[in-house]
C-alpha positions, 0 to 999 in steps of 0.5 A: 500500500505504501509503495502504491501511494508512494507511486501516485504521489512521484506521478502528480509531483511529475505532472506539476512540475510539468505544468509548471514549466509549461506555465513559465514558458508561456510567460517568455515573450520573447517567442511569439510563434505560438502565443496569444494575448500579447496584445488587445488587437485592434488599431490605435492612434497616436500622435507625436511631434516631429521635425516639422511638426505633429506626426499622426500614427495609426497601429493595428494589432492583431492579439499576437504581433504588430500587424501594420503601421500607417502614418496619416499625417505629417510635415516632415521635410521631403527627402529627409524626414520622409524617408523615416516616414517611408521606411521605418513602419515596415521595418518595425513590422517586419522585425516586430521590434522597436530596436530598428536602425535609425535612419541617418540624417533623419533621427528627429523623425525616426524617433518621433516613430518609435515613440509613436509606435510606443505609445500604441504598444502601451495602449494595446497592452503590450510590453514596450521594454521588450520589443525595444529589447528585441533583437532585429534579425537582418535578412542575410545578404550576399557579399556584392562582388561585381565589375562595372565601367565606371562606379560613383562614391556618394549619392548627393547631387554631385554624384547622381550628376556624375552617374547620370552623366557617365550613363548618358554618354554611355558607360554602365554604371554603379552608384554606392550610398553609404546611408539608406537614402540618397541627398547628401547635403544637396537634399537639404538645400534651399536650392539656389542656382546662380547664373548669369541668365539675360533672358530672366534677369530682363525681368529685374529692376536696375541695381541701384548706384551703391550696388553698380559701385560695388561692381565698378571697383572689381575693374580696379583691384590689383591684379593676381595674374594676367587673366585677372586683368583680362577679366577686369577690361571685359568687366569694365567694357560690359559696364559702359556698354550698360551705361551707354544703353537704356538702362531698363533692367538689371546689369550682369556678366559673366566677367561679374560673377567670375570677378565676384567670385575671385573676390569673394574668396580673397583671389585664393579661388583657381581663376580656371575653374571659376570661369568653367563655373560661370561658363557652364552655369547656364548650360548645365542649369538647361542640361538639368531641366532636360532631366527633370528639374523645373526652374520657376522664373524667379530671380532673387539673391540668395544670402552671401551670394552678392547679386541677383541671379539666383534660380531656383526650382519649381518646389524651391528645394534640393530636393528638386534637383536630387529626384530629377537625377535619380530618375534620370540615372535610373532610367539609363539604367545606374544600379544604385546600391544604398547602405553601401559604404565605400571604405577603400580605393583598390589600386594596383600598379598606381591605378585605382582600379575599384573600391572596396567596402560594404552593402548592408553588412556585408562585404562589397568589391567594385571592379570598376575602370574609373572611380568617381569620388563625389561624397561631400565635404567634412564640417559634420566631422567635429574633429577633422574640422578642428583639426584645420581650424580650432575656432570650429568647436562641438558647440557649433551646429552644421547645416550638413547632414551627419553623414559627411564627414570626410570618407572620400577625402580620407580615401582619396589621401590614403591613395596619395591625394594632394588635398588644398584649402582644408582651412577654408570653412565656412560657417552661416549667420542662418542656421536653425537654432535647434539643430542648425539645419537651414529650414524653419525661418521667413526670408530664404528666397532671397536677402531682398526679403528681410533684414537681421536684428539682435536680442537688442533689436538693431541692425549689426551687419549689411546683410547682403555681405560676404558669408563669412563676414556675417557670420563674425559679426552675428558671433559678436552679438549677444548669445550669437542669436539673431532674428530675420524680419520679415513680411508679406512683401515676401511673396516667394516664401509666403505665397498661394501655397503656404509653404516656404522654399525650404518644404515648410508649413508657414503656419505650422512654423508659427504654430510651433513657436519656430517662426513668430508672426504679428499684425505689428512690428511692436506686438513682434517685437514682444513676442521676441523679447525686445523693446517695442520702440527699438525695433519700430526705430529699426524697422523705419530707418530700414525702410528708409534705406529702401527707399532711398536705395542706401544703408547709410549704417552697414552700406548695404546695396540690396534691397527688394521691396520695403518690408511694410506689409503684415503680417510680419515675421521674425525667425530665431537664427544662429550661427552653423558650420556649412561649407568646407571650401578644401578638399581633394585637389583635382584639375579642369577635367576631374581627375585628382592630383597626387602630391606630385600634381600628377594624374592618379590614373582612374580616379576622378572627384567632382562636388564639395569632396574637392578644393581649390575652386572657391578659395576661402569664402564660398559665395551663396547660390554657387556651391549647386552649380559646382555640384552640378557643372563638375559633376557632368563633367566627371561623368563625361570624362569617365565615359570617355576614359570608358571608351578610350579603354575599348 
């Protein structure tokens, strides 16, 4: 009997612990192949802020796992932002986690995402710890090894020229992108595009004196070189010409913009590539409406750009201009490989014949008969930055994307580059004080539009002067923060549409307290913190000078319309690292120079990866034309070099 009872006793000990163990397992949620309940199913909405704005989520569950995600609404910036908003959802879905990668560039929105996405998880009755613990499992690529004509490093607007270009004239051709989207810093553009354009500039009102003043003396500096004195006759020959004509519209030439140019960067600029600039600006603005871009018939003059010859495209953004090359290289056929670094040249003989790198975690070699180098300049790398020039601390924001930060310069030295002007940066008295980008601000479409005050409320600077020379003057004003002042007046940024040049809703901008807006200088005024009466004194002495066409305080020259019509705007501005001038040092056609200021065979560079084209200070609205004539030409020279080798 004892034995009996001991055996029933062993067997029910054996089934709890059974069930036991079963009932732990079924707490584990970390798998949830045969699990219900982690959820209350249903959809879910949610909302957060964004970059732009509020972000508008709808999450469905079913009772086992994360079913869909669909963003209803948002105001992120196009080509930035939005490529969170394309991407994430998926990749949260598939992986059924909230650990997900980020996308570079784009982490304001990203987390916006997952904290929308979170706080339906709460709701549902989900375990958000868990899935942010989660471990995303990659799909398993291959290792890219493949041979090509010609392969493009960088996919901003200079390397989608340079793809689209090379493919036109025939090569086949891959580009590699080391972020998830393509843009570079040219999707964060206002997009400005200086040329000299008779047929538009027909439509612009005669310089005022002060301003043909500026441009009679460029014809009496001291001359650099022989071509620089030729530059001078033709400049002084078109400014009689003008004189003796009607004097109907606005006065420019081409020897004005390659002289302000050369001046504009202290004549340390290479007056050869400055005229291939000027020379080709407009062809290439027309090359690249044949590819897509539509340019609008506005004129203005964007900031340090110095005169009236700004173009800018249809929605007014970078964006513009990277979507039309993407399409266009796409349709000839450039394989775009994203989430692809490039980390090495492969050289053999003194020939770069490749790169080499990853793609999406795995490893990748390009064989190639010409590498294009076309992957930014460095000011988001905090200590190359340094390295060239001190002064540009971590307490500096960038306009730039995070991506750039050197590699291609770094690749190009490894193989012997000689690199030129590295202490040549650029910093802007306009940047977002949030994160030091260019957008969410009331005057972009050109220095015609507004004026800058400080926390004082007074004027500090001319504010249609030299980049560099604003940016010094706003870095001695009280917190180095200012405010742009604008107004109705402003009819490009504030037009039928609502939004600014940048992608921007105006009234989201206000909205958000990023941009304030008032029916009168003196409510502006305090809205901002600063003495009524000042900035009404401010306002009125400006107008003065429109009027008249002369700032008798900073000797400003440009001027558009007086800034009288309300509502009136004014946008918080700082000062934001932007354009690094140095870079490798290439020649006319785009083949990079070693040390020796010989060819380095098979490897070409065009965009801001390169140095030695604007000297010391860049003027405003000519880094697109770089971008864009340069990196035509290295296409065409690659295709070319592609075809010699057959």
């Amino acid at each position: 009997m004892c034995f009996k009872r001991q055996k029933i006793l062993t067997v029910t000990l054996v089934i709890v612990m059974i069930v036991a163990l079963v009932g732990c397992a079924k707490k584990d949620t970390s798998d949830t192949s045969d699990i219900s309940g982690l959820f209350k199913a249903g959809t879910y909405a949610t909302e957060v802020n964004g970059y732009g704005g509020i972000i508008k989520v709808k999450t469905t569950f079913t009772d086992k796992e994360i079913e869909k995600i669909e963003v209803v609404e948002n105001s992120e910036t196009v080509g930035i932002g939005s490529i969170a908003i394309e991407k994430l959802p998926s990749d949260i879905v598939e992986a059924q986690s909230l650990g997900v990668d980020m996308v570079s560039g784009a982490t304001v929105t990203s987390k916006a995402l997952i904290e929308a996405v979170s706080k339906a998880v709460e709701e549902a009755g989900g375990d958000v710890k868990s899935l942010k613990e989660a471990p995303v499992k990659t799909a398993e690529g291959e290792e890219v090894i493949r041979e090509t004509e010609v392969v493009v490093i960088g996919g901003g607007g200079a390397g989608l020229a340079a793809a689209a270009s090379a493919a036109s004239n025939g090569a086949k051709v891959i580009l590699v992108e080391k972020t998830a989207a393509l843009g570079g810093n040219t999707v964060r553009a206002g997009g400005p595009y200086n040329a000299v354009d008779p047929a538009r500039q027909a439509n612009i009102a005669p310089a005022d004196e002060a301003s043909m003043q500026k441009a009679w003396a460029l014809v009496n500096e001291e001359p650099k070189n022989d071509r620089h004195v030729e530059l001078m006759e033709e400049l002084k020959a078109d400014l009689e010409a003008y004189e003796n004509g009607p004097k109907d519209k606005l006065f420019d030439s081409s020897a004005l913009h390659k002289l302000q140019t050369y001046n504009g960067g202290d004549y340390n600029g290479k007056i050869e590539f400055i005229e291939k600039l000027v020379d080709e600006s407009l062809p290439v603005s027309e090359w690249m409406a044949e590819n897509g871009v539509q340019w609008t018939d506005e004129i203005t003059t964007v900031p340090g750009g110095l005169w009236p010859r700004a173009h800018l495209p249809i929605n007014a953004a970078g964006y513009d201009y990277i979507k039309a090359s993407e399409d266009t290289a796409r349709k000839l056929g450039v394989e775009i490989l994203l989430n692809s670094p490039a980390t090495e040249l492969i050289i053999e003989d003194g020939t770069v014949v490749g790169i080499k790198g990853q793609s999406n975690g795995q490893n990748m070699e390009i064989r190639a008969k010409v590498v294009i180098i076309a992957t930014g300049g460095f000011a988001a790398n905090i200590d190359m930055r340094k390295e060239y020039d001190p002064s540009l601390t971590e307490n500096l924001p960038t306009t730039n994307s995070p991506a750039i930060v050197g590699d291609g310069i770094k690749m190009a030295e490894a193989a012997n580059a000689n690199l030129i002007g590295m202490e040549y940066i650029q910093s802007l008295p306009l940047g977002n004080p949030k994160d030091g980008t260019l957008n969410g601000w009331i005057g972009g479409a050109g220095v015609e539009h507004y004026y800058q005050v400080n926390q004082e409320g007074k004027r500090f600077m001319a504010e249609d002067g030299r980049r560099d020379t604003m940016t010094n003057a706003l870095l001695a004003q009280t917190n180095a923060m200012s405010y742009v002042i604008s107004s109705a007046n402003n009819e490009v940024d504030l037009n039928e549409t609502g939004i600014n040049i940048w992608g921007d809703k105006v009234d989201k901008l206000v909205e958000d307290g990023i941009v304030y807006r008032a029916d009168t200088i003196e409510e502006l005024a305090e809205q901002i913190g600063i003495d009524p009466q000042v900035l009404r004194e401010t306002h009125d002495t400006f107008n003065s000078y429109v009027a008249a066409g002369k700032d008798n305080d900073f000797g400003r020259t440009l001027f558009g319309k007086q800034i009288d019509k309300a509502p009136f705007y004014a946008s918080p501005r700082v000062p934001t690292v932007h354009h690094t001038m140095g870079g490798i040092e290439i020649d006319l056609e785009t083949h990079v120079l070693d040390t020796n200021g010989d060819r380095i065979p098979g490897l070409l560079a065009a965009g801001e990866v390169t140095g030695g084209i604007h000297g010391t200070n860049r003027l405003g609205g000519n880094a697109l034309v770089d971008i864009h004539v340069f990196g035509k030409t290295a296409g065409e020279e690659a295709a070319k070099i592609v075809s010699e080798s057959k």
